[in-house]
N, C-alpha and C positions, 0 to 999 in steps of 0.2 A: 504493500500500500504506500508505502515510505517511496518507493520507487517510482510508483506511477505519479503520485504528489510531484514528487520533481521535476517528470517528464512531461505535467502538463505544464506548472509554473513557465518551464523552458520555454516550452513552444506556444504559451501566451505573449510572453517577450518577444518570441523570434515575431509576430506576428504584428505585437505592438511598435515595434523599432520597425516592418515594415514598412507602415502606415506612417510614420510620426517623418516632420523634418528633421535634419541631426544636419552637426555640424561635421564638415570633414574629418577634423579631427579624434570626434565622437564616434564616424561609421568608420575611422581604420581601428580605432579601439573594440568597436563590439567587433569589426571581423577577427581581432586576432583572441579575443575570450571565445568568439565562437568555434575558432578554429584548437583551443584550448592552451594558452600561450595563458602560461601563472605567472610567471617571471621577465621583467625584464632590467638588464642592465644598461646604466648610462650615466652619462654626467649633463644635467638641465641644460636647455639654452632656449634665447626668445623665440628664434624659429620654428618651434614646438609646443608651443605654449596652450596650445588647443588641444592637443592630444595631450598634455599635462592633466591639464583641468578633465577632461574625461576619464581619465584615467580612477581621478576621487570618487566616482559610480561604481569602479572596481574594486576600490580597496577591498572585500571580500573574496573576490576571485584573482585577482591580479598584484600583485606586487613590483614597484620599479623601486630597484635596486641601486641608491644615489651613491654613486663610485669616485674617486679622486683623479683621474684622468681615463680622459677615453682609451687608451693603451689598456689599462687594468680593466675598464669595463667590457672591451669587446673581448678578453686572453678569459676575462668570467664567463660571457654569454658561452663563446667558444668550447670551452671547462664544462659548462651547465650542459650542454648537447652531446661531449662524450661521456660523463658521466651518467646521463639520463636514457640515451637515445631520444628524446625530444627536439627539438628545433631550437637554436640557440636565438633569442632577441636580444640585440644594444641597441639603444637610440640614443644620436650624437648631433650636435648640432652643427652647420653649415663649417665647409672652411678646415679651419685648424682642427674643431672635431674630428671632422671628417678626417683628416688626413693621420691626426693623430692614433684614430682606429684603426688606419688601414694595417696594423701588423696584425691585429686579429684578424682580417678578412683573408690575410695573405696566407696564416697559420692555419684559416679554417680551409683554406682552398689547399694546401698539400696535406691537412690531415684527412682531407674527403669527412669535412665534420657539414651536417648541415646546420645551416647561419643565415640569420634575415639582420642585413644593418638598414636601418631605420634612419635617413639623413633628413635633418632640416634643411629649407633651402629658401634662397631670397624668394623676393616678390615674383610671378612671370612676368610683370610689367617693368620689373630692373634686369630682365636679360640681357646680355650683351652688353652692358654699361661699364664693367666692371665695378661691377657693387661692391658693398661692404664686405667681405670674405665671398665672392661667388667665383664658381669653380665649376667645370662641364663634368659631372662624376661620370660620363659613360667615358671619358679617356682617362680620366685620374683611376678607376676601377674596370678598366674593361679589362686590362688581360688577368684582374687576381681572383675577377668573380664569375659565377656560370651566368650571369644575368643583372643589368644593369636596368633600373625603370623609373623615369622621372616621370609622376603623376599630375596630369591637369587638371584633370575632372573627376571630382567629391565622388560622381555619381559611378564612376569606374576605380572605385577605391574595393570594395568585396570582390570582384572580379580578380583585382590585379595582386592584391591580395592571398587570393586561395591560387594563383598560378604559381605567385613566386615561391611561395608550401613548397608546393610539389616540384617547383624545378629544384630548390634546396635539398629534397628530400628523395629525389628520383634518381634513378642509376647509380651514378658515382655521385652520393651526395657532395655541397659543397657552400658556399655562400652565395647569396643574392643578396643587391643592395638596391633599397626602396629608394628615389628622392622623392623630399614631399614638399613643394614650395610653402612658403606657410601662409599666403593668401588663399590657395587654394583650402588646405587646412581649417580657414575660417568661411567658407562657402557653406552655404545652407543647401542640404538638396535632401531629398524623399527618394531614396530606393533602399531595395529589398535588402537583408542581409541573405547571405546565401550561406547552405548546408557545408560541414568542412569539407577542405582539400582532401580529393583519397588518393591514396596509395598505388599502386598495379604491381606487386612484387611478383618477378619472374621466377619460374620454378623450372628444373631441368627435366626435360623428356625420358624419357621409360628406354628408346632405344640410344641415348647420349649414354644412362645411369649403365646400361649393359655392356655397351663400348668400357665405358671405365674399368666395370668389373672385370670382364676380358686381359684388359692392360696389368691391374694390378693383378689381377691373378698369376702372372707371369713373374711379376716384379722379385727382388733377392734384395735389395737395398732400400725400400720404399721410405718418403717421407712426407708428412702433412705440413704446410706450412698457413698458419691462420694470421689474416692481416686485414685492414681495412677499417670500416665501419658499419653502421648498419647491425649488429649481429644482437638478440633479444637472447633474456634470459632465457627462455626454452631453446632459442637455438644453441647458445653456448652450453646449457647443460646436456640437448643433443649431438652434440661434439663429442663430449666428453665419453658418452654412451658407445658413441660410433667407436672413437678411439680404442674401447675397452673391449668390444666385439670381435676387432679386425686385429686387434695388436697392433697398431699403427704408434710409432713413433712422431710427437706432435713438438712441432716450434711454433713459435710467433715471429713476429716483422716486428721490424726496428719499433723501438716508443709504443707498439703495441698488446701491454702488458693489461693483466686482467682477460685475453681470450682466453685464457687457459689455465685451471690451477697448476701454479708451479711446484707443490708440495705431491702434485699427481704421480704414481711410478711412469707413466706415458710422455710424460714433457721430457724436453732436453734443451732445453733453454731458448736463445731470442738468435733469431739468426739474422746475419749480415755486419752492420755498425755492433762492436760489444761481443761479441760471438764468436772471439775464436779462445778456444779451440776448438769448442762447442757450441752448438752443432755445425760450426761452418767447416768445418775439415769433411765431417759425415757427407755435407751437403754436393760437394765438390764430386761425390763419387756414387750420391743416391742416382741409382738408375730410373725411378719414376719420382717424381714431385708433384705432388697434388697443391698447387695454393690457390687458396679458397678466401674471396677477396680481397688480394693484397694487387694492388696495381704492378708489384714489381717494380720497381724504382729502385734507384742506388742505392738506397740505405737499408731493402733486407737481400740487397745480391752482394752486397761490399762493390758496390760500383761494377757491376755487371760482373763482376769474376766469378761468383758461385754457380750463377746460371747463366753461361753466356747468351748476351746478346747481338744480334738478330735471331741468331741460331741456337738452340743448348744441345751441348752434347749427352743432358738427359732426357728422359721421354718426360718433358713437363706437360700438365693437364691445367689451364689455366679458368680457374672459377671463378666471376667478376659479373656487379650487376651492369654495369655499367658499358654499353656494347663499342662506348668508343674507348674502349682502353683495350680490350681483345684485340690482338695484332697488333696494337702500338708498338711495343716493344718488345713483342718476342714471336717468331713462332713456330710456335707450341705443337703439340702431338694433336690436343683437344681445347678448343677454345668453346665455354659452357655458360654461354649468360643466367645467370641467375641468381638469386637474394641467396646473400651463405646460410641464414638459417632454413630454405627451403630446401638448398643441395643438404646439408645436416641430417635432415631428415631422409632424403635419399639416398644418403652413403647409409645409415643408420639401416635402411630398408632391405641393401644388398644381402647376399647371402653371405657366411662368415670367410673371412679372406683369410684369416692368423695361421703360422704355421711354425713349424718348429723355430725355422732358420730364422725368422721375424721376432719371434720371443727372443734369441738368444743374440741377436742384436740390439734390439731396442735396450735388453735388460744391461747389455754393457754398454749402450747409450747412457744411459739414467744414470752406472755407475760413475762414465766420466767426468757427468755433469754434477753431481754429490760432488765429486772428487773436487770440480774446479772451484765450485765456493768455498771450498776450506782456504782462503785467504791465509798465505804466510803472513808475518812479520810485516806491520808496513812503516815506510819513513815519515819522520815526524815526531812532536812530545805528544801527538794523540792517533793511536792506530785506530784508522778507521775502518779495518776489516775487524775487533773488537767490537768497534761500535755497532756494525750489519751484523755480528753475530745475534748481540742485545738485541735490536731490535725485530731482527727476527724470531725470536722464539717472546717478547715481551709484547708486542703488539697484536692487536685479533686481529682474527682474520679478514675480517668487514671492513679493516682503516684503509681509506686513500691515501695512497702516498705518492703525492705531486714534486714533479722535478721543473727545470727551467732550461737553459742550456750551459755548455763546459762539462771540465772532464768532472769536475765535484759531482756531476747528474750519472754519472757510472758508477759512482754508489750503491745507490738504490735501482738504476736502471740495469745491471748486472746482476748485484749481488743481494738485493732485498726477495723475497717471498713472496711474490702476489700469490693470493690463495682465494680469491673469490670474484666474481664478474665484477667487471667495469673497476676494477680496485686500484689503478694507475693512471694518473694523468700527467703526460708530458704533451711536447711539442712535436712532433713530425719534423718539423719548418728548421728545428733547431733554433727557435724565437727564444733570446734571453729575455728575460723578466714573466716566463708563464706560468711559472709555478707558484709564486704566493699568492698571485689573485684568484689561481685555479683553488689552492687551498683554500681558499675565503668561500666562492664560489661551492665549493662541495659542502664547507660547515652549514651554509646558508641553506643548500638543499638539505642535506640532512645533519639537521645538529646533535645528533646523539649519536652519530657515525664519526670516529676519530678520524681527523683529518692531518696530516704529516707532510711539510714540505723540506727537501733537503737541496741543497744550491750553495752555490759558492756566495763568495765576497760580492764580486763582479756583478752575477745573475740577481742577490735579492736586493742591492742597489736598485735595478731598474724598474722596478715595481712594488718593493717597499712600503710605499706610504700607504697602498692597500690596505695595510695593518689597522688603517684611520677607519676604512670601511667594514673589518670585523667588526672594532671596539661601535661602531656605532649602532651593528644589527647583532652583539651581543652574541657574539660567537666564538672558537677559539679556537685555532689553527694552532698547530706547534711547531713552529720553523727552527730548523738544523741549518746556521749558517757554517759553509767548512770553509775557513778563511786561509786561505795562502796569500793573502797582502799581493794578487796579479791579478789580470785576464789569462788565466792561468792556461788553455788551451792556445789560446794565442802565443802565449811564451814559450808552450811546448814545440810550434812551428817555427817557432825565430830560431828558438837553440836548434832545430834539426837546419835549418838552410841558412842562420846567421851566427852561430855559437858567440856569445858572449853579449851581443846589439841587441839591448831591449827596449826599444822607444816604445814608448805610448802604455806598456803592460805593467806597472809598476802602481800599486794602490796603496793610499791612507785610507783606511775606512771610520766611521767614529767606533763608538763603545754600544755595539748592539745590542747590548744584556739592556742598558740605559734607555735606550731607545726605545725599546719594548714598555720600560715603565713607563715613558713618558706617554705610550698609545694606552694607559691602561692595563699594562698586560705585565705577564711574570720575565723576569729577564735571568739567566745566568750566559759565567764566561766558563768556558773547561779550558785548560792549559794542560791537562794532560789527561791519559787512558783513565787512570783512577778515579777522577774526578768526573765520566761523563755519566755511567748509570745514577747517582746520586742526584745531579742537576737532574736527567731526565724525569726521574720521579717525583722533584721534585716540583718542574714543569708542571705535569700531569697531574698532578694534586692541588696545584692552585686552581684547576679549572676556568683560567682565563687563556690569552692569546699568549702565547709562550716564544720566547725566540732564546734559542741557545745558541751560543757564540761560541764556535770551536776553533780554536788555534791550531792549525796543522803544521804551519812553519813555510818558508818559502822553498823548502826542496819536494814540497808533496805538489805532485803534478794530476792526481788518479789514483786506480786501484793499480799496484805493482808497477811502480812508476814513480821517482826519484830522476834528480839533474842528471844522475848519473849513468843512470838507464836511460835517456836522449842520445841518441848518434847521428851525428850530423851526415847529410848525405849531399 
């Protein structure tokens, strides 16, 4: 009864917002509550100011998320859509907004994350004038989005709307950018809201799934490699089924951590960037390669070496919703459009593939990969392979733990434990500054879900002040700064081709423990190993926004990686 109560209330609404004038503003707000958009991040501006004020008829259903730069607000929305699978909203205003978002749009277009940015824009009647901040966003954004759309008319606001859904959302998901002039914005008009954007998720044929079965049944060295986006918790728990039926040996793609538990016996770690020796040595000589949404890109081939391209010297099977990325760059045995949680279900369907030779590979897969987290000895007054021990066996299984980019993010993108869906958020893009706002970002979605960010000096510099935007929505992130006093990845590449010339990489940072207290939040500094489980718990028991300051020293470069270990080439 509860149900049906709501389902008419709705569609008295939908019927009444038919019928009624609304302001532009007001009909791109009910389209994106009707299309179920609870979140949106951004930092205010005048050019939006209509869509502002409607939005206060939401406040039960909607929340805007007021963020400290547009950078931190779009790296959230960004965050919010691969943690979610939902569709990420920023709204920025004209200009410097704009441009200043554009690394999330850029991050959301190589993580194939789908993204609606939301731009204010001047008057239509100060086009071409050079207005006050005005800008043509179909060239400022045309090559980093699937679709650029500057709106004239109030009345083609639901329309335009539930398209850019679906092109964010369809195939190789990815970003769309709205402009909305904001005369237009203030325009009165009377049309219908329309039903949400749907979906079309492609599913693979009966005689494609037999084809495969045929292939691997032959295979001696098989591997699964799980990348992209798009994949729901049924289809990732379908994976994991599949995996356990067939005896398939499973990796993930670069920064794509959370496909797969990694405490699973079936995983063997993250292949391509991070991956050797595991599983990218394996990879180099698997006779069949199943990947199953990963566009294939340089960062899970190691820059094409594992699977060459145009050609691979394995019989690779490539699964992809997305029909313009089949044959982009490789080809493959079997090119297979379709959504990965639908193929999931259809490998899941084959009949059982496991065989002896398959157990007793995978099983000294698994062993290798055991083997390679046991992290020696590292340089430094604080070993941060102690530290990934701790926190792997100290943190549940449910905590996101968000990185940004440099080598400090091979921490956790190597050596930490994802152990449940969607439980990592990095960058694809290698975007520094995405990892504290993505932590903020994840608190905000779920506050009683621990949320963990680890990054260098460099990295939490660039989006840092986010911290202003926990303390303000009452959430609490616990940020792992590993400070080597550099742009430490950058230093790593001087010493290898300039040994000794370090222009530009050299940092003063302030006193981050301080800085924390000043947002509110709990602050410690560790200066050495002994000292880091004590701070962390001690983090963790204040229940506020935590930032630990770890001093590494300036010869920690990474995991197993000291000055000394550089060879210049």
């Amino acid at each position: 009864m509860v149900f049906r109560d709501v389902t008419h209330r709705q569609n008295i609404n939908f019927l009444r917002r038919s019928t009624m004038t609304r302001s532009g503003g007001r009909i791109l707000v009910d389209a994106l509550v009707q299309n179920g958009c609870s979140k949106i991040f951004g930092v205010p501006g005048e050019s939006y100011l209509e869509a502002l004020d409607a939005m206060e008829d939401h406040a039960n259903t909607m929340s805007y998320i007021s963020c400290r730069h547009e950078g931190g607000a779009c790296f959230m929305a960004t965050a919010h859509a691969d943690l979610t699978g939902e569709l990420g909203v920023c709204f920025v205003t004209r200009g410097p907004g704009a441009t200043n978002a554009s690394i999330g749009v850029h991050t959301a277009f190589q993580g194939s994350t789908p993204l609606l940015l939301l731009v204010g824009q001047i008057a239509r009647t100060h086009r071409d004038k050079e207005a006050f901040q005005e800008m043509d966003y179909r060239r400022v954004f045309g090559q980093m989005a699937k679709w650029v759309c500057e709106i004239d008319d109030a009345a083609r606001l639901p329309e335009l709307v539930n398209r850019a859904i679906r092109v964010a959302k369809s195939g190789r998901p990815g970003p769309v950018v709205l402009v909305l002039p904001e005369d237009m914005l203030r325009d009165m008009s009377t049309v219908a809201d329309l039903p949400p954007a749907q979906m079309t998720p492609v599913s693979p044929s009966l005689p494609e799934m037999a084809k495969i079965h045929a292939i691997l049944s032959k295979a001696e060295r098989p591997l699964i490699l799980l990348g992209g986006s798009g994949w729901s918790e049924a289809g990732y728990n379908t994976m994991i089924a599949a995996a356990e039926k067939h005896d398939f040996p499973v990796c993930v793609g670069f920064r794509r951590h959370g496909l797969f538990p990694n405490d699973h016996s079936h995983y063997v770690g993250n292949l391509g960037f991070g991956g050797a020796p595991i599983p990218n040595d394996y990879a180099s000589t698997a006779d069949v390669i199943v990947a199953i949404g990963s566009r294939l890109g340089d960062g899970d081939t190691l820059k094409f070496r594992l699977i060459k391209s145009p050609l691979p010297d394995n019989t690779l099977i490539h699964v992809h919703p997305g029909a313009e990325e089949l044959g982009r760059l490789y080809n493959a045995e079997m090119l297979v459009q379709a959504d990965p949680n639908a193929f999931a279900e259809a490998l899941l369907a084959l009949p059982a593939l496991t065989s002896a030779a398959w157990v007793k590979g995978r099983t000294a897969l698994r062993a290798q990969y055991i083997e390679m987290m046991q992290l020696p000895p590292q340089a430094g007054p604080v070993d941060m392979g102690e530290v990934m021990r701790y926190l792997n066996t100290r943190l549940p299984a449910d905590t996101v733990m968000t990185t940004g980019a440099g080598n400090a993010g091979d921490w956790p993108n190597i050596y930490y434990s994802y152990r449940s869906y969607r439980s990592g958020l990095a960058p694809v893009s290698g975007a520094m500054g995405y990892g504290v706002p993505a932590a903020v970002a994840a608190k905000i979605e779920s506050p009683n879900r621990p949320a963990v960010y680890i990054g260098g000096d460099g990295d939490f510099l660039m989006n840092g002040q986010e911290l202003a935007t926990a303390a303000q929505y009452g959430v609490n992130p616990i940020c792992i700064v590993v400070d080597n006093a550099m742009y430490g990845t950058i230093r790593m590449h001087q010493q290898r081709r300039h040994p000794g010339r370090y222009t530009g990489t050299v940092l003063k940072s302030p006193e981050f423990a301080t800085l924390a207290v000043a947002y509110g939040g709990h602050g410690e500094t560790v200066t050495s190993t002994e000292e880091f489980i004590p701070a962390f718990e001690r983090a963790w028991a204040s229940n506020k926004l935590a930032v630990i300051h770890v001093i590494v020293g300036p010869d920690n470069f990474g995991p197993n990686m000291d000055i000394s270990d550089i060879e210049p080439i």
